[in-house]
C-alpha positions as CSV (number, residue, x, y, z in Angstrom):
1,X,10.4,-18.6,-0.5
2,X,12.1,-18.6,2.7
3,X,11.1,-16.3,5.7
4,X,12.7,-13.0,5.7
5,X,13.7,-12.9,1.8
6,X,12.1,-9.8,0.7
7,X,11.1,-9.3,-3.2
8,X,12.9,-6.3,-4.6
9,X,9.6,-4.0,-5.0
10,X,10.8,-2.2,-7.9
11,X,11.8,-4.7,-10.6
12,X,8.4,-6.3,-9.3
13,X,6.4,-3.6,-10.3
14,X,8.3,-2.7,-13.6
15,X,8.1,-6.5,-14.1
16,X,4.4,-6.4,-13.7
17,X,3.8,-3.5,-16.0
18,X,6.3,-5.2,-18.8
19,X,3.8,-7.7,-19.0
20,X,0.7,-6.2,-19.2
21,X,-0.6,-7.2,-16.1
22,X,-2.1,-4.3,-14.0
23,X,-0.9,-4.7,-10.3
24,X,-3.1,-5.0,-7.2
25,X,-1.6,-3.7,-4.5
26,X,-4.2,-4.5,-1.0
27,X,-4.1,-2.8,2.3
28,X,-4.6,-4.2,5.7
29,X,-3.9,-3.5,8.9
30,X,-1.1,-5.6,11.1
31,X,-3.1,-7.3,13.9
32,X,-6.7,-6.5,12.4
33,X,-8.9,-8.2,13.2
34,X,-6.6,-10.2,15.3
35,X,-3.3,-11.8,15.0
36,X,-3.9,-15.3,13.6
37,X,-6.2,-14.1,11.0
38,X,-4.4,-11.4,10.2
39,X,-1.4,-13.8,9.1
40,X,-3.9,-16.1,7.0
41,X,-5.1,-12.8,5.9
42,X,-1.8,-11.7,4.4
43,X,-1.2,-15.5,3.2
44,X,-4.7,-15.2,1.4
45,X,-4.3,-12.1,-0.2
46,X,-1.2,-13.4,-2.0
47,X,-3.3,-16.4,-3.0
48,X,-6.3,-14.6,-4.6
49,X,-3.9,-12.6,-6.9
50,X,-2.8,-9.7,-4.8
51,X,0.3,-8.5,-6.3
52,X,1.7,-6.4,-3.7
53,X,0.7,-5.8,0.2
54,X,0.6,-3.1,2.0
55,X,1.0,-3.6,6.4
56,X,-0.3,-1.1,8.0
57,X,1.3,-0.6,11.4
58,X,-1.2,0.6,13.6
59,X,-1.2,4.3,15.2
60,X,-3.1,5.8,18.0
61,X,-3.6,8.8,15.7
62,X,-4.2,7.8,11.9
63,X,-5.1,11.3,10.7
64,X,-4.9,10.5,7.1
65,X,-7.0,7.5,7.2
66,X,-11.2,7.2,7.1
67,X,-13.1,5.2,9.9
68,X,-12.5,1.8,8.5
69,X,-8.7,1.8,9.2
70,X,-9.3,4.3,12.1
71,X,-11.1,1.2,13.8
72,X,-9.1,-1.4,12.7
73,X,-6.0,0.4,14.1
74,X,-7.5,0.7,17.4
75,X,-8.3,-2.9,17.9
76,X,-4.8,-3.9,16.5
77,X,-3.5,-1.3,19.0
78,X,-5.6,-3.0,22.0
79,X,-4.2,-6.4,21.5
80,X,-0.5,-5.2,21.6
81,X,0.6,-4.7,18.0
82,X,3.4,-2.6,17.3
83,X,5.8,-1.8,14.6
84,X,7.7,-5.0,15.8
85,X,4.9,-7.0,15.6
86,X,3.9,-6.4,12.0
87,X,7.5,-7.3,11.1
88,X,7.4,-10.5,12.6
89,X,4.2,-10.9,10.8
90,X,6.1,-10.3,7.5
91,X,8.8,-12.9,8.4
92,X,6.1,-15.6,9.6
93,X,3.8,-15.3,6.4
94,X,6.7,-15.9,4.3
95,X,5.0,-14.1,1.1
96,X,6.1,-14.1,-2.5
97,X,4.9,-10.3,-3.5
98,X,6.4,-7.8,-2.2
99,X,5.6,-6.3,1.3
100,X,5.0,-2.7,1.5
101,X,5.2,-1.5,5.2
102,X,2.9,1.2,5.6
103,X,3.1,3.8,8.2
104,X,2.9,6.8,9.9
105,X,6.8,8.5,11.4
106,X,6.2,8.0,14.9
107,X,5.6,4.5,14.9
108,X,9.0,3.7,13.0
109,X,10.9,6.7,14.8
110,X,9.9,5.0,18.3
111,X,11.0,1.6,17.0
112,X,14.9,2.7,16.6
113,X,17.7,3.8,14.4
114,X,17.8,0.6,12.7
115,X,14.0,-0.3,12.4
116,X,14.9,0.2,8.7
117,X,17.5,-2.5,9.1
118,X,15.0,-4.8,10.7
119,X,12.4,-4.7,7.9
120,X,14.5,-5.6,5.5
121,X,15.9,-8.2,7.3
122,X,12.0,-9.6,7.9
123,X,11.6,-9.5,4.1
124,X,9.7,-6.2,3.9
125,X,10.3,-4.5,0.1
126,X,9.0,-1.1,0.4
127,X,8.1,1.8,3.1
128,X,5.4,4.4,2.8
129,X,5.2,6.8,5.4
130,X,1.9,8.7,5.4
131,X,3.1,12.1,7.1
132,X,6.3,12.9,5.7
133,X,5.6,15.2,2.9
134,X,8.9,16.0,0.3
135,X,10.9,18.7,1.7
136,X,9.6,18.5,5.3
137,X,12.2,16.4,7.2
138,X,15.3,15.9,4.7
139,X,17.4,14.1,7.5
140,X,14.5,11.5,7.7
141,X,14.0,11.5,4.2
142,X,17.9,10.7,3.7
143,X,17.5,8.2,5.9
144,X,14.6,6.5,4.3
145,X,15.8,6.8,0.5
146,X,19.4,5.3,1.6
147,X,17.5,2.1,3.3
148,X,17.2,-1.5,1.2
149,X,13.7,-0.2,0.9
150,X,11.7,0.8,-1.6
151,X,10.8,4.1,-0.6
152,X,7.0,4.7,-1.7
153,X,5.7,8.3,-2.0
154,X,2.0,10.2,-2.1
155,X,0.7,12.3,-4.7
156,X,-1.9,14.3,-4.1
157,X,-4.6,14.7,-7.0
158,X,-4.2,18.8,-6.9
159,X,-0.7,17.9,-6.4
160,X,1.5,20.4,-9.5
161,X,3.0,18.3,-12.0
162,X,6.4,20.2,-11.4
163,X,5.9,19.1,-7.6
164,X,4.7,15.9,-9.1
165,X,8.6,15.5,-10.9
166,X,10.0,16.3,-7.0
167,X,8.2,13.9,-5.4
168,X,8.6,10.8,-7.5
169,X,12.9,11.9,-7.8
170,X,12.3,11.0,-3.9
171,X,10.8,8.0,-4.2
172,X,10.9,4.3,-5.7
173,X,9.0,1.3,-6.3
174,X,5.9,2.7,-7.4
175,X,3.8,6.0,-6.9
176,X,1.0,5.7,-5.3
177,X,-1.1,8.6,-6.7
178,X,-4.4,9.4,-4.4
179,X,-7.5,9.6,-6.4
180,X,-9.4,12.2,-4.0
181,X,-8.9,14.6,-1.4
182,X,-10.2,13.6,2.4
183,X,-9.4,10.6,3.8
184,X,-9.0,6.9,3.4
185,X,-12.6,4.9,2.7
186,X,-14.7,3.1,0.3
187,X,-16.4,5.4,-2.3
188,X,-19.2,5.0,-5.0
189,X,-17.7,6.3,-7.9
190,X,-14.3,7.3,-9.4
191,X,-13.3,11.1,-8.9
192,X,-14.5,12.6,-12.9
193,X,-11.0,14.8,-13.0
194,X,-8.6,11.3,-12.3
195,X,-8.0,11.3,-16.1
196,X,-6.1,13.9,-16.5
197,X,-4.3,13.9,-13.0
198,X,-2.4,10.5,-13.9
199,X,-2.0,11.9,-17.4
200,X,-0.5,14.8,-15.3
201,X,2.0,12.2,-13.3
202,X,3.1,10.3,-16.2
203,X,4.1,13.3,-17.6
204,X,6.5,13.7,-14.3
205,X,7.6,10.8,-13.7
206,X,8.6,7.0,-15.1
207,X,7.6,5.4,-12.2
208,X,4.7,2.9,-12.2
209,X,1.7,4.5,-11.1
210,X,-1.3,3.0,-8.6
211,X,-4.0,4.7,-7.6
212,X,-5.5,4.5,-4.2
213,X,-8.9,5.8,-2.0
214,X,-12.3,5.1,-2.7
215,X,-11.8,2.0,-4.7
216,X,-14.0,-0.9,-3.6
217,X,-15.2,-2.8,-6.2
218,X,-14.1,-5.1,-9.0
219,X,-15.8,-2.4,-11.7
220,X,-14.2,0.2,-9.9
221,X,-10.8,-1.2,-9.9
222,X,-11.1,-2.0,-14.2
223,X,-12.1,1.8,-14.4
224,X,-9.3,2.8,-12.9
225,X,-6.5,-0.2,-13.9
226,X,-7.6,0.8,-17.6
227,X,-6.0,4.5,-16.7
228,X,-3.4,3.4,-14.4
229,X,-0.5,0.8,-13.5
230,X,-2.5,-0.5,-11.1
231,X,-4.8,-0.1,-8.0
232,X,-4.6,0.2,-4.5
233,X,-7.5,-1.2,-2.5
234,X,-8.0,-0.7,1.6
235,X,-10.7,0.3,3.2
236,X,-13.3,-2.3,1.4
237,X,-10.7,-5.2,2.4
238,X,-10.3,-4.4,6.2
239,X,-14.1,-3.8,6.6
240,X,-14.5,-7.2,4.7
241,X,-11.9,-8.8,6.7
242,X,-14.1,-7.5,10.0
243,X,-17.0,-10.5,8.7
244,X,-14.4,-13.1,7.8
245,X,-10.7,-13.5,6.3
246,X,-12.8,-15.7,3.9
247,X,-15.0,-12.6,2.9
248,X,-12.2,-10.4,2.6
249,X,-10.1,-12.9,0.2
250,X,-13.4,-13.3,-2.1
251,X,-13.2,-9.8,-2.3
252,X,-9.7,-9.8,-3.9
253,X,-10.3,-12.5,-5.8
254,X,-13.3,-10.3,-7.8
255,X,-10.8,-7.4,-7.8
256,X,-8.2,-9.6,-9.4
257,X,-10.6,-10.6,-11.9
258,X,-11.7,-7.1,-12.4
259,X,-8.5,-6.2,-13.6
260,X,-7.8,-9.3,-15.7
261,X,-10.5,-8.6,-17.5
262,X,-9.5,-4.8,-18.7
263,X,-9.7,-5.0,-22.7
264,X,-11.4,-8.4,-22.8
């Protein structure tokens, strides 16, 4: 793959679930914990079986997230890394999963009218946009749903499944359904009442569904890819990826096989 082709995030996903294979989407954060091992870090993921990326583009106030990615952020932050940044860190890693570009609004807001326009072009698939509840900003929202982008939205685990139907009408790609309240971070055990809250979402909507917070291991991720379309994994990866990209690719690597090996 060429730089700046992006991989249309939704057929990817529908793809993946098509054939059975439960999708791993990983989190890190653009610049953590530097910039060249953040691009071998992106290149590494794709190699130990990630399916999908998420880039976090770093944000002086990450309310939503835990002190993992609080941390990470601020380093990124401290060595320059911007919204413009991350995208060149897209185009440079040349992936062959799709690229979700996480965020919070100010970030993409300050970078211009046509930031959009510019992820795409750098071969990001998706946007997710942490603070931008359904409803809130519908100009925004317009804005983000008529881009090349996938546009990624948040459930919330007491979210009601008739607000569950609004939210995934507003989005694409995938649903990436939050498996506790609070915020991001590794956890020891998966919530008891995530059962019946994706049985609540797939009643609302068609989309894939991945679940995200508190997963960290390969046992967690099986427990939860046997309920789900897939996983979303974070936290455990950055604070990995603080040791050594080469920890934080092993990591994958058992979450990969975790999931592989759902009804073996």
């Amino acid at each position: 793959m060429t730089a700046g082709t992006s991989v249309p995030l939704t057929q990817h996903m529908q793809g993946l679930r098509a054939s059975g294979r439960k999708a791993l989407v990983t989190y890190v954060t653009a610049g953590h914990p530097d910039l060249a091992r953040s691009t071998a870090l992106l290149q590494g993921l794709e190699s130990a079986g990630a399916d999908c990326i998420e880039l976090g583009v770093p944000f002086s106030d990450p309310l939503a997230d835990g002190p993992v990615i609080q941390r990470s952020s601020q380093i990124a932050l401290e060595q320059g890394m911007n919204l413009d940044g991350a995208l060149d860190m897209v185009r440079h890693a040349s992936l062959s999963v799709p690229v979700v570009l996480f965020s919070y609004l100010n970030p993409l807001l300050n970078a211009g009218s046509d930031a959009l326009v510019r992820a795409a072009e750098a071969g990001v698939s998706g946007i997710l946009i942490t603070d931008l509840p359904v409803g809130a900003d519908p100009e925004r929202e317009a804005w983000l749903g008529a881009s090349h982008l996938a546009y990624v939205r948040l459930v919330a685990p007491t979210t009601p499944a008739t607000r569950m139907a609004e939210i995934a009408r507003h989005g694409s790609g995938f649903v990436y359904l939050i498996s506790r309240l609070g915020v991001t971070g590794v956890s020891d055990s998966v919530a008891d009442e995530l059962p019946a809250t994706i049985d609540r979402l797939r009643g609302a909507t068609d989309l894939p569904i991945c679940v995200g917070f508190g997963i960290s291991t390969a046992a967690q991720a099986a427990e939860v890819g046997a309920l789900a379309d897939g996983v979303v994994v974070g936290s455990a990866i950055v604070r990995a990826a603080e040791s050594s990209v080469a920890e934080a690719i092993a990591l994958v690597r058992d979450l990969r096989a975790g999931l592989d090996g759902i009804g073996r």
